[in-house]
N, CA, C and O of each residue as an XYZ file, in Angstrom:
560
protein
N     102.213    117.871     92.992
C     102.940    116.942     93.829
C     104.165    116.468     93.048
O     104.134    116.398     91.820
N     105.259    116.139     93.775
C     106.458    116.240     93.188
C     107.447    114.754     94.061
O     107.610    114.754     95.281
N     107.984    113.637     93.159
C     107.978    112.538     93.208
C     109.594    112.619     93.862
O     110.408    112.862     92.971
N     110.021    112.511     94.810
C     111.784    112.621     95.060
C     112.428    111.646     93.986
O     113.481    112.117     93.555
N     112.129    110.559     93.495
C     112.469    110.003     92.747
C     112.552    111.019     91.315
O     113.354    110.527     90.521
N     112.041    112.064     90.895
C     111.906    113.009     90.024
C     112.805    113.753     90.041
O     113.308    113.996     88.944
N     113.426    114.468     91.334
C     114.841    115.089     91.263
C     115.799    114.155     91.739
O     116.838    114.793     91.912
N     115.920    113.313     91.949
C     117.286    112.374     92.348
C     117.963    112.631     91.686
O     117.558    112.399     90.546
N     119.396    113.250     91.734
C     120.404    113.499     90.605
C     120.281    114.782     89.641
O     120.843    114.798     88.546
N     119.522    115.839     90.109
C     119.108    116.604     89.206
C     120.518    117.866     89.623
O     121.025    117.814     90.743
N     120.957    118.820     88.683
C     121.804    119.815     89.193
C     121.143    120.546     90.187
O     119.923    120.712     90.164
N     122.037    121.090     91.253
C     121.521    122.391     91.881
C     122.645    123.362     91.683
O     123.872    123.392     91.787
N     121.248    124.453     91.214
C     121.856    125.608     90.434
C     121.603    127.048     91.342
O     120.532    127.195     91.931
N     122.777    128.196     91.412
C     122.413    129.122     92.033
C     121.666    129.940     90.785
O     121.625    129.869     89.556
N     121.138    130.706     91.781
C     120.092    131.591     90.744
C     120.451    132.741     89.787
O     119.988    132.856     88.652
N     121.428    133.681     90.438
C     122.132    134.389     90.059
C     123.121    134.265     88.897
O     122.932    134.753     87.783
N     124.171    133.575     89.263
C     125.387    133.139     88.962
C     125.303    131.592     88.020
O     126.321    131.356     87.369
N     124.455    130.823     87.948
C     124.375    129.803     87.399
C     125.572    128.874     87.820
O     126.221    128.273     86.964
N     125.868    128.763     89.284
C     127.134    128.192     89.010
C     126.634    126.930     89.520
O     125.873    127.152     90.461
N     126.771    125.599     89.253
C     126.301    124.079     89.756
C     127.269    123.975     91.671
O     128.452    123.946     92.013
N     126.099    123.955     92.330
C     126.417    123.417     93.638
C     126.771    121.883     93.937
O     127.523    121.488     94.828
N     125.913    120.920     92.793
C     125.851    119.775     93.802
C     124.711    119.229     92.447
O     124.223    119.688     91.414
N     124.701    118.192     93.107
C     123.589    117.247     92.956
C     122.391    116.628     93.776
O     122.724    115.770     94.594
N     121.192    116.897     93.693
C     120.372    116.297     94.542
C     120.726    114.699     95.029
O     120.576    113.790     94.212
N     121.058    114.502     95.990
C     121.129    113.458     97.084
C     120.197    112.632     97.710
O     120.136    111.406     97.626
N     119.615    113.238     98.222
C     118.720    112.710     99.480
C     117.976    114.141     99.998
O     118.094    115.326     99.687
N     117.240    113.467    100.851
C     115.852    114.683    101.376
C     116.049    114.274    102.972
O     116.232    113.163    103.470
N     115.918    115.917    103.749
C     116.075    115.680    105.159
C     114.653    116.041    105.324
O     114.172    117.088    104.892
N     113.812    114.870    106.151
C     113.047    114.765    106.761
C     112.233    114.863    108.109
O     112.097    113.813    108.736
N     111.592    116.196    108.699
C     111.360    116.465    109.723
C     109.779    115.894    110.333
O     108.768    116.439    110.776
N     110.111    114.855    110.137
C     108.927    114.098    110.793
C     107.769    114.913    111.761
O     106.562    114.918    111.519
N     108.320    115.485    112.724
C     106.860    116.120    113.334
C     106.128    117.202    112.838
O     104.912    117.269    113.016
N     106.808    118.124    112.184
C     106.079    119.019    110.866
C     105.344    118.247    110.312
O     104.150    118.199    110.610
N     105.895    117.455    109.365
C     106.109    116.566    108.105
C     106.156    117.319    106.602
O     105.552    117.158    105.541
N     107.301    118.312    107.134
C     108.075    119.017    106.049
C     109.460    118.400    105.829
O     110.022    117.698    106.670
N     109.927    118.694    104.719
C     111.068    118.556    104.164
C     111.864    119.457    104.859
O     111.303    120.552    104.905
N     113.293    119.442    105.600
C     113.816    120.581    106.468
C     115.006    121.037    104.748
O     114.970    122.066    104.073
N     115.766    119.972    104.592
C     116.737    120.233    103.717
C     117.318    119.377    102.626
O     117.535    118.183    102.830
N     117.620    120.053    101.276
C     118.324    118.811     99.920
C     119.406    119.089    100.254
O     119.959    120.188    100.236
N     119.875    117.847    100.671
C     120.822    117.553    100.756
C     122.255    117.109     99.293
O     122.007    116.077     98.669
N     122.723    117.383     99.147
C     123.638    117.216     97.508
C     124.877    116.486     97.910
O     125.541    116.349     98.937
N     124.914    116.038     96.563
C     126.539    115.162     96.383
C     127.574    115.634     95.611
O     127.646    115.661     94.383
N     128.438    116.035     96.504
C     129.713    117.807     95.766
C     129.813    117.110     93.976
O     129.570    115.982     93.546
N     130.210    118.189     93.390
C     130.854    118.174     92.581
C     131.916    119.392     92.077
O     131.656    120.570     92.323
N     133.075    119.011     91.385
C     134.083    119.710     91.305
C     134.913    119.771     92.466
O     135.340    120.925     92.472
N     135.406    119.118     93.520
C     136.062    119.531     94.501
C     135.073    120.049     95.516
O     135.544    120.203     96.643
N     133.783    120.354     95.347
C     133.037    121.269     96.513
C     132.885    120.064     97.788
O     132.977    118.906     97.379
N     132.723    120.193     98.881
C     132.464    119.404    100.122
C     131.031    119.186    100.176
O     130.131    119.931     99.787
N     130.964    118.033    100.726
C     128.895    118.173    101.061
C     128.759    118.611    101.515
O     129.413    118.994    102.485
N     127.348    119.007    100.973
C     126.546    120.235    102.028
C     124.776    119.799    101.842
O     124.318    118.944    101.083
N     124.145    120.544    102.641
C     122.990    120.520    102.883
C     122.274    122.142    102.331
O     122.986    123.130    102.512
N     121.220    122.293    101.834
C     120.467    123.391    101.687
C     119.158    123.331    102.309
O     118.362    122.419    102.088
N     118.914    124.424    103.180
C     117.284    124.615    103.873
C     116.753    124.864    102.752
O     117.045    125.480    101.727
N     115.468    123.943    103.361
C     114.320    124.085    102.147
C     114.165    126.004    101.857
O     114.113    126.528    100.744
N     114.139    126.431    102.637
C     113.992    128.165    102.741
C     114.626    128.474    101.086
O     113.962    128.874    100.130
N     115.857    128.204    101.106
C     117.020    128.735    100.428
C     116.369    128.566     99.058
O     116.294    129.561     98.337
N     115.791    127.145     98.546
C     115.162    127.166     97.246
C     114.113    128.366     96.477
O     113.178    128.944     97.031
N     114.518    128.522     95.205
C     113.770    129.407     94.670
C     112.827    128.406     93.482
O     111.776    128.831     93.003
N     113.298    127.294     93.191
C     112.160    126.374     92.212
C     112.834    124.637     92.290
O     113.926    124.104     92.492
N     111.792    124.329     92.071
C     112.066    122.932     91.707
C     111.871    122.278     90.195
O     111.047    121.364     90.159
N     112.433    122.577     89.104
C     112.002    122.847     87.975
C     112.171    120.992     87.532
O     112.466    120.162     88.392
N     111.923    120.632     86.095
C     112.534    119.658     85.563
C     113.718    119.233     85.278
O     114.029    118.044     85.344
N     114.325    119.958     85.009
C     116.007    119.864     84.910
C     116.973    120.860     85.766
O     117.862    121.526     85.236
N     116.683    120.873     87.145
C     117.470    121.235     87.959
C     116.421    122.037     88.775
O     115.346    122.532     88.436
N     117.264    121.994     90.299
C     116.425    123.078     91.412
C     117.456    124.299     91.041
O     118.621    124.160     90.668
N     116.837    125.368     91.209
C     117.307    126.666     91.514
C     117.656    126.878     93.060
O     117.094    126.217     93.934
N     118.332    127.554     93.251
C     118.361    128.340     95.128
C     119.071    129.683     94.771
O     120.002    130.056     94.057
N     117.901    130.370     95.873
C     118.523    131.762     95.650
C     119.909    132.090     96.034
O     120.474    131.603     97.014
N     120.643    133.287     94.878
C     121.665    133.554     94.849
C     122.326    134.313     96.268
O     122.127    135.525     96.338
N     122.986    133.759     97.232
C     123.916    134.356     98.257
C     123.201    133.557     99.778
O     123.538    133.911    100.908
N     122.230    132.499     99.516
C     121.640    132.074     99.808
C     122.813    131.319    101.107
O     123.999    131.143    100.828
N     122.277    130.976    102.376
C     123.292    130.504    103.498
C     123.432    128.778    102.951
O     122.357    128.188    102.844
N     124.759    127.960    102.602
C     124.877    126.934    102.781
C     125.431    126.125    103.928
O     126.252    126.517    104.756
N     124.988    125.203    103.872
C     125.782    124.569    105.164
C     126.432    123.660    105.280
O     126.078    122.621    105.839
N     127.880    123.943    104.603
C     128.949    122.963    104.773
C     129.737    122.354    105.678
O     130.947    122.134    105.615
N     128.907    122.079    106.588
C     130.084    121.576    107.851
C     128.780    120.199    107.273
O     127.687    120.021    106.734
N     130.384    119.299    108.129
C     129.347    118.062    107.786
C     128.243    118.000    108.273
O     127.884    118.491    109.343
N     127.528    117.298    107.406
C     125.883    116.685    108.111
C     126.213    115.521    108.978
O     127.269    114.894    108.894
N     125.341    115.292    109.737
C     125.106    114.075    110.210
C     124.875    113.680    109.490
O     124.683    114.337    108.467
N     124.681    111.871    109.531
C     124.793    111.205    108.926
C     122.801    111.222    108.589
O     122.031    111.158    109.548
N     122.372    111.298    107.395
C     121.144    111.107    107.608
C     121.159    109.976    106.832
O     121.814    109.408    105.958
N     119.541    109.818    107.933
C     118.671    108.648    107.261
C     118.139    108.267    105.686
O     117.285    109.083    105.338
N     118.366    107.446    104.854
C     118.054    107.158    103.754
C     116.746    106.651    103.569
O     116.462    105.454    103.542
N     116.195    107.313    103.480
C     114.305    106.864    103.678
C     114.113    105.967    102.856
O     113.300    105.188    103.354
N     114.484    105.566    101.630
C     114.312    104.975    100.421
C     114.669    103.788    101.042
O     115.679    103.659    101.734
N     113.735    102.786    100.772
C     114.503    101.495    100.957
C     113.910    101.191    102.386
O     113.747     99.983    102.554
N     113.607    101.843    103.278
C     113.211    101.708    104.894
C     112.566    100.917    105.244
O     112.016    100.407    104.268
N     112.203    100.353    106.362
C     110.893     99.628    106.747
C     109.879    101.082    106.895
O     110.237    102.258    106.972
N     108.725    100.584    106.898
C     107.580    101.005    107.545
C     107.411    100.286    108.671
O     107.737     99.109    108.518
N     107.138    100.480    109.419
C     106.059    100.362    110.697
C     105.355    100.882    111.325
O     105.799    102.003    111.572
N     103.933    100.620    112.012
C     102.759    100.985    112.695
C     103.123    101.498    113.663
O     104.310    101.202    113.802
N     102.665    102.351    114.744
C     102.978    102.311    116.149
C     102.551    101.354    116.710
O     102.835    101.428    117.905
N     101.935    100.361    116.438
C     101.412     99.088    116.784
C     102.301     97.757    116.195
O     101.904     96.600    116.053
N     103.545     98.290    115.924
C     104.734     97.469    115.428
C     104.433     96.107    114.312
O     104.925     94.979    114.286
N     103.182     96.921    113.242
C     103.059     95.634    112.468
C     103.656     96.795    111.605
O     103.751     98.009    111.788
N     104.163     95.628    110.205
C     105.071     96.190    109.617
C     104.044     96.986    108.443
O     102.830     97.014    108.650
N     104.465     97.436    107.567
C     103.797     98.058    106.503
C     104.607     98.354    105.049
O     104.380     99.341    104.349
N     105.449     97.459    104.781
C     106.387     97.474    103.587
C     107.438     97.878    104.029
O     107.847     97.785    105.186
N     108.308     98.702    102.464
C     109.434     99.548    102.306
C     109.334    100.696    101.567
O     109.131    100.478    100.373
N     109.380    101.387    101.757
C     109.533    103.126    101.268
C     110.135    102.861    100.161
O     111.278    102.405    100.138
N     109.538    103.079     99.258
C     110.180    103.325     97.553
C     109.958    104.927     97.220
O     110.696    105.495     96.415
N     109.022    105.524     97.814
C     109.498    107.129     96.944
C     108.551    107.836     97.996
O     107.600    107.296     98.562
N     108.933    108.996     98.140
C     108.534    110.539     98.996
C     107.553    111.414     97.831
O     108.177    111.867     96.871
N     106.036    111.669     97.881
C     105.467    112.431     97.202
C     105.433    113.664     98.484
O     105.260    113.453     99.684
N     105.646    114.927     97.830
C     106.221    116.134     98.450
C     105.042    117.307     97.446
O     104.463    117.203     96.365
N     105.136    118.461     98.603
C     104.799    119.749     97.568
C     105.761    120.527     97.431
O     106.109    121.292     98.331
N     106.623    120.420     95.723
C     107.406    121.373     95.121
C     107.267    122.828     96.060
O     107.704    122.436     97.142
N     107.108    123.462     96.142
C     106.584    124.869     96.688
C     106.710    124.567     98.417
O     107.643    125.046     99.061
N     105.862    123.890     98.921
C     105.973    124.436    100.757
C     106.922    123.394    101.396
O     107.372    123.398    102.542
N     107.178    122.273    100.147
C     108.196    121.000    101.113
C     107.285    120.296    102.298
O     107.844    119.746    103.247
N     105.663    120.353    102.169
C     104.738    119.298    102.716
C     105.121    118.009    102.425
O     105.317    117.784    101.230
N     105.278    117.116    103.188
C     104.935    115.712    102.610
C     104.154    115.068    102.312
O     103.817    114.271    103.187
N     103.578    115.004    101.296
C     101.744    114.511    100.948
C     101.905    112.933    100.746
O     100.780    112.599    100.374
N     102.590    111.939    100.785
C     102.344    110.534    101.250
C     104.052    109.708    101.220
O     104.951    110.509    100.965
N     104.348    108.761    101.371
C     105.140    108.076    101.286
C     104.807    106.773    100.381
O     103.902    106.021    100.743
N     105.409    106.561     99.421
C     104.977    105.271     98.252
C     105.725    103.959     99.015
O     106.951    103.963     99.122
N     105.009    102.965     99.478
C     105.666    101.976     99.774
C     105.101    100.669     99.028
O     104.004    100.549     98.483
N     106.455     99.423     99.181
C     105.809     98.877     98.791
C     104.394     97.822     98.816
O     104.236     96.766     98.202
N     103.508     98.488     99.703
C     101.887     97.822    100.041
C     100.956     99.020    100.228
O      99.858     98.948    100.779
N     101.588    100.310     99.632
C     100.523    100.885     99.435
C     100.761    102.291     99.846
O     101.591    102.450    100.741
N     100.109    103.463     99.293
C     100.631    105.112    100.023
C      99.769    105.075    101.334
O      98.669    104.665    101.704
N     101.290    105.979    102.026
C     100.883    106.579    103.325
C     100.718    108.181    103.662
O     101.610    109.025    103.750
N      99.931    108.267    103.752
C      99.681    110.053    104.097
C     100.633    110.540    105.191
O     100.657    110.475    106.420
N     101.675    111.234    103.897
C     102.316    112.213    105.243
C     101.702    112.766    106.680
O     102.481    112.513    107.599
N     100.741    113.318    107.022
C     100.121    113.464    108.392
C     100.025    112.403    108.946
O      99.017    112.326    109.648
N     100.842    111.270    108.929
C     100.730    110.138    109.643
C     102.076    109.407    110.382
O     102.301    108.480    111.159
N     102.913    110.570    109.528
C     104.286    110.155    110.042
C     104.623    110.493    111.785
O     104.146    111.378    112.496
N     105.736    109.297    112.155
C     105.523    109.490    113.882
C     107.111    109.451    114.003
O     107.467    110.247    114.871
N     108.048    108.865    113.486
C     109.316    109.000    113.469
C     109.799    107.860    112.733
O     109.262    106.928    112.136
N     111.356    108.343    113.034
C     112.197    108.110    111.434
C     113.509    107.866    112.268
O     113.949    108.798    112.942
N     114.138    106.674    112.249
C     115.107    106.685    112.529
C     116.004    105.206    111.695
O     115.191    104.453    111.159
N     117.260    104.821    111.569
C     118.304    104.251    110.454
C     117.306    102.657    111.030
O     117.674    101.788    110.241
N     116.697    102.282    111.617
C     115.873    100.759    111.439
C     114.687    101.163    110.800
O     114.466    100.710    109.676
N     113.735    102.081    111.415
C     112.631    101.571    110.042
C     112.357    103.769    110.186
O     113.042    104.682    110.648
N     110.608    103.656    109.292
C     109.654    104.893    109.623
C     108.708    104.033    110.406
O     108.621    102.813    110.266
N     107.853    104.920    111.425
C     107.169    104.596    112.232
C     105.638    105.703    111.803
O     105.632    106.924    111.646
N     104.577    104.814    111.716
C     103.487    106.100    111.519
C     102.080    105.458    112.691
O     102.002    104.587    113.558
N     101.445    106.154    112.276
C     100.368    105.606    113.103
C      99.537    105.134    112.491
O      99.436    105.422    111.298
N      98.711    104.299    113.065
C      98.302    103.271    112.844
C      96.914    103.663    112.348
O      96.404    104.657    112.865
N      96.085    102.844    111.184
C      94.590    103.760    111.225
C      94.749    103.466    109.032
O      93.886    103.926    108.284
């Protein structure tokens, strides 16, 4: 299990070529899976933001993700995504349940195995939606 707080800021590196894409950013979150869709990065050198499908990754190492070399990026802007960090929680029963301090994930399939908040972890299979006011899970 692999802590988003663990790559925040880490290089992303092509595989091939070693050339630095970006910086880990933020994580796009597909709530009804409750996979990770895409890392999202913060340019460096002149490059524009972009987003990478989870697909595209070849590792999530300690000091930088890899993505395979020739791999599709997607530089047109993103929407604006949601910053999970920091969020409300809420029930579908609209009681609250903290703030999202960190995303535990599986390195390898991009599962979401809980959300760290602050009153306690929530099991990814519980997520119900995600939008810029809070996360919503179910209740139980």
């Amino acid at each position: 299990m692999t802590l988003f707080s663990e790559i925040r800021g880490l290089p992303v590196v092509t595989l091939g070529e070693a050339n630095e894409l970006g910086v880990v950013r933020s994580l796009t979150i597909d709530v009804v899976s409750g996979l990770v869709g895409q890392v999202r990065l913060s340019p460096t050198r002149g490059r524009k933001e972009m987003a990478i499908d989870w697909s595209a990754l070849h590792v999530i190492g300690p000091d930088a993700v890899l993505v395979r070399s020739g791999a599709v990026l997607d530089t047109a802007p993103p929407p604006a995504p949601v910053e999970i960090l920091g969020v409300r929680v809420l029930t579908e029963d609209g009681d609250e349940r903290g703030t999202v301090r960190d995303i535990a994930f599986d390195a390898v399939t991009g599962r979401v195995e809980k959300m760290c908040t602050a009153l306690g972890d929530i099991p990814g299979d519980r997520l119900v939606g995600l939008g810029d006011y809070a996360l919503v899970v179910r209740t139980g």
